[in-house]
C-alpha positions in Angstrom: 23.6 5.8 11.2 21.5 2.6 11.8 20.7 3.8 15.1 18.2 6.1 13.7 16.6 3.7 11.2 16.1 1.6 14.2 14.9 4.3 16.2 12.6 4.9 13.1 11.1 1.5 12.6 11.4 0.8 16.2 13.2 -2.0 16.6 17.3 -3.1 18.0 19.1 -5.2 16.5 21.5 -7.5 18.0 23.8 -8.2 15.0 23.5 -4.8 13.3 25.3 -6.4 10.4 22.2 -8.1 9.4 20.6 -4.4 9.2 23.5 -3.4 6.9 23.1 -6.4 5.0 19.2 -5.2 4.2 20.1 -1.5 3.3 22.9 -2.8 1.1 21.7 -2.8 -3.1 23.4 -4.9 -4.8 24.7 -2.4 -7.3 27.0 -1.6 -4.2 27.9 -4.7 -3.4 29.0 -5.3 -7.3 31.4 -2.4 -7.1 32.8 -3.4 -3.4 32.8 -7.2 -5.0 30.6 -8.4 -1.8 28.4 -10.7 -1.9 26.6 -9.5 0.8 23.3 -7.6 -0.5 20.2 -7.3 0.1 17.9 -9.3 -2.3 17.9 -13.2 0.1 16.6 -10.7 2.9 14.0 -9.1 0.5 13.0 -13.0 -0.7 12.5 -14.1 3.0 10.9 -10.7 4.2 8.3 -11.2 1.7 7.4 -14.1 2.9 7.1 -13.2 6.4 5.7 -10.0 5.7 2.8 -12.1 3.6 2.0 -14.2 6.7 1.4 -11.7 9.6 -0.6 -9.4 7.2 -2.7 -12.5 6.4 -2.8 -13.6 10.0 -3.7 -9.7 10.6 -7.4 -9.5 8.7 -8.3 -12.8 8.8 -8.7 -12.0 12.5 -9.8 -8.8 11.5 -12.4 -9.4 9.0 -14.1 -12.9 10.1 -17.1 -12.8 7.9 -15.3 -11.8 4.7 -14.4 -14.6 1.7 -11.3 -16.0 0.9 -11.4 -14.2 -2.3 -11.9 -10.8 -1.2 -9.0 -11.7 1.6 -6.9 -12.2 -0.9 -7.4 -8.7 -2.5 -7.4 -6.6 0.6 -3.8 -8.5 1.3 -2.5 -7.9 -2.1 -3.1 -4.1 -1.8 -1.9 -4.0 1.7 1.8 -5.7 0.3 1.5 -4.0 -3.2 4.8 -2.6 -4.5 2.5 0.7 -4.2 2.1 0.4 -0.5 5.9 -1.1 0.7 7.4 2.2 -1.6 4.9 4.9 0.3 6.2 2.7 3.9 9.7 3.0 2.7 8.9 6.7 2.2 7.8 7.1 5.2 10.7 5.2 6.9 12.8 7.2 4.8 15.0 4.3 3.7 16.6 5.6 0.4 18.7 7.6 3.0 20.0 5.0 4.5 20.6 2.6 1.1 23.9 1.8 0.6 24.0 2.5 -3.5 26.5 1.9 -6.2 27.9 5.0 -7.8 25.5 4.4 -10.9 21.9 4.3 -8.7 23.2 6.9 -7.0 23.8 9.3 -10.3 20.2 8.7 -11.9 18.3 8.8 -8.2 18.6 5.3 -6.9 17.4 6.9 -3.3 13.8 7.5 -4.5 13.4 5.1 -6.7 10.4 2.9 -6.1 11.7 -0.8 -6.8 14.4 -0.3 -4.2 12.7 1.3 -1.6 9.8 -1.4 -1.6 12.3 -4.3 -1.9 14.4 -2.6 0.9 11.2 -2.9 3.4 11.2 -6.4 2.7 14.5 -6.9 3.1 14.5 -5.1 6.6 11.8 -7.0 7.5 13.8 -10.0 6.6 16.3 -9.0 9.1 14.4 -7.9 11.9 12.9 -11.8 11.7 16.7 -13.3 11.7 17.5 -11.0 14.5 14.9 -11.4 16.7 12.0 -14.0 15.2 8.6 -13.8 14.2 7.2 -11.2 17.1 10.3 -8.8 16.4 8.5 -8.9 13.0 5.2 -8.8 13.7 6.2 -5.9 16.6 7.4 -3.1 13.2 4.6 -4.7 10.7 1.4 -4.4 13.3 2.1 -0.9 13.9 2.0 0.1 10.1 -0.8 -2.8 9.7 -3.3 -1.0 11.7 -3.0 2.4 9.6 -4.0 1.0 6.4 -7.6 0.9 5.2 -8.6 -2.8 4.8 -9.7 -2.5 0.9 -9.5 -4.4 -2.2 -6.8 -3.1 -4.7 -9.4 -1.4 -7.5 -6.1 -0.4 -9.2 -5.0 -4.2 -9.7 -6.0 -3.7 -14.0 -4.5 -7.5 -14.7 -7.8 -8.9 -12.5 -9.9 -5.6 -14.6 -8.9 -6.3 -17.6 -9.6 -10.4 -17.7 -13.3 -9.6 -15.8 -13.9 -7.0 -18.7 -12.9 -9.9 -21.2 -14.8 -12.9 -19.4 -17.8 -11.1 -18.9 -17.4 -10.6 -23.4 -16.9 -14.6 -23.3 -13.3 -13.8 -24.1 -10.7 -16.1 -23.2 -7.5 -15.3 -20.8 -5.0 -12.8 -22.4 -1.5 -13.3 -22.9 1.3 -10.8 -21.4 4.8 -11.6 -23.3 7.9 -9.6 -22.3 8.9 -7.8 -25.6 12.0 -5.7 -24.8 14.6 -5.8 -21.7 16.8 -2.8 -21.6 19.3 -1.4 -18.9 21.8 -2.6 -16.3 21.3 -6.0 -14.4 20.3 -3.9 -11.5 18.0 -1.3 -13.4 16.4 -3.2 -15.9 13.5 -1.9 -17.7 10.8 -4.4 -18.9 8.1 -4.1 -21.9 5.3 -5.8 -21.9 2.4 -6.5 -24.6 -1.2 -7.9 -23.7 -2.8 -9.7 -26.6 -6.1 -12.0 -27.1 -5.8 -14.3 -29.8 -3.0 -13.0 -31.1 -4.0 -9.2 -31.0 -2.2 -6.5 -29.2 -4.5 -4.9 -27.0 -1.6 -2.7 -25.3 1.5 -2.8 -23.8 3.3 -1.4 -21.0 6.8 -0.8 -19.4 7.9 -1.3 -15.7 11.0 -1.7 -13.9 10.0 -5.6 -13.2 7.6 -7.7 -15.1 4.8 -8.0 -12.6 5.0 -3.7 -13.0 4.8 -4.3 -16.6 2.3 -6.2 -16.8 0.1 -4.0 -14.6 1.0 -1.3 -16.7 0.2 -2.9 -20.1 -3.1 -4.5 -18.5 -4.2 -0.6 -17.6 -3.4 0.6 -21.1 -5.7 -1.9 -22.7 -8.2 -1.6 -19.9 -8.2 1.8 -20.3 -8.3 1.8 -24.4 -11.3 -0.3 -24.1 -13.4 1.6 -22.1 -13.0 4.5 -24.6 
């Protein structure tokens, strides 16, 4: 079995059970009552992932600003992008799921693919340090256009409102339903008190960016 996701991301691990740590959810881990899952990994391959993308276009992009380098590295490590990667790895196969993610289509589901890239990333840096990492990010690196996020509605939205010499808006978490492991947030934007939408997601930065399109999109109406 984790001889082919290896094969896949192109990497061998010394202490494979540092690979089954990253495909592990924790909703398995719950019903096996391990604490071994996957969500440390995800924490440190984020971090790691962050670095070598950033050490990727500033090398790649010398005359652009810090500002728009910040963009261009926010789309490349968007949830977006690490679920259509995860996809292509075809992780959810090898997830280890409780019985519950397994029954409403835990295997497809975008939170747990995306954190699972992390996570494996995570691992391949504990197995074999930063160049084992940098050797399964580069690859996928160098296929991704180098472009700002247009689809990042929080930075839309408070442009659209600065540029009306509106103040910041606020994004409040209004409702959290669903298991620890599947929880569903709700969001609302408001300015000055007023709702100007609201939006659901299955973590609050994905809320937020939900409930910043819906107003974005109801003022440009």
């Amino acid at each position: 079995m984790y001889t082919d996701i290896e094969d896949i991301i192109g990497y061998r691990f010394g202490n494979k059970d540092i690979l089954k740590e990253a495909l592990t959810h924790k909703s398995y881990a719950g019903e096996h009552r391990s604490s071994k899952h996957n969500e440390r990994l995800e924490f440190l391959g984020d971090s790691i992932l962050g670095a070598i993308v950033a050490d990727y276009i500033y090398n790649k992009c010398p005359h652009v600003e810090e500002g728009v380098l910040s963009k261009i590295k926010s789309n490349l490590v968007s949830r977006r992008n690490l679920y259509l990667w995860g996809k292509q790895l075809d992780l959810g196969k090898y997830m280890s799921l409780g019985h519950g993610e397994l029954a409403t289509g835990g295997r497809e589901r975008d939170s747990i693919i995306s954190n699972a890239v992390e996570a494996v990333i995570g691992a391949v840096y504990l197995d074999g340090g930063y160049p084992a990492a940098e050797s399964v990010i580069l690859p996928w690196v160098k296929t991704q256009a180098l472009t700002q996020d247009v689809r990042d509605f929080k930075s839309l939205l408070q442009e659209h409102l600065q540029k009306r010499g509106h103040e910041t808006p606020v994004y409040e978490v209004v409702q959290t339903v669903g298991p620890e492991h599947d929880k569903t947030f709700t969001v609302r934007v408001s300015l000055m008190g007023k709702e100007l939408g609201s939006g659901k997601g299955h973590n609050k930065k994905m809320a937020e960016q939900a409930a910043a399109q819906n107003a974005f999109e109801r003022m440009k109406k």
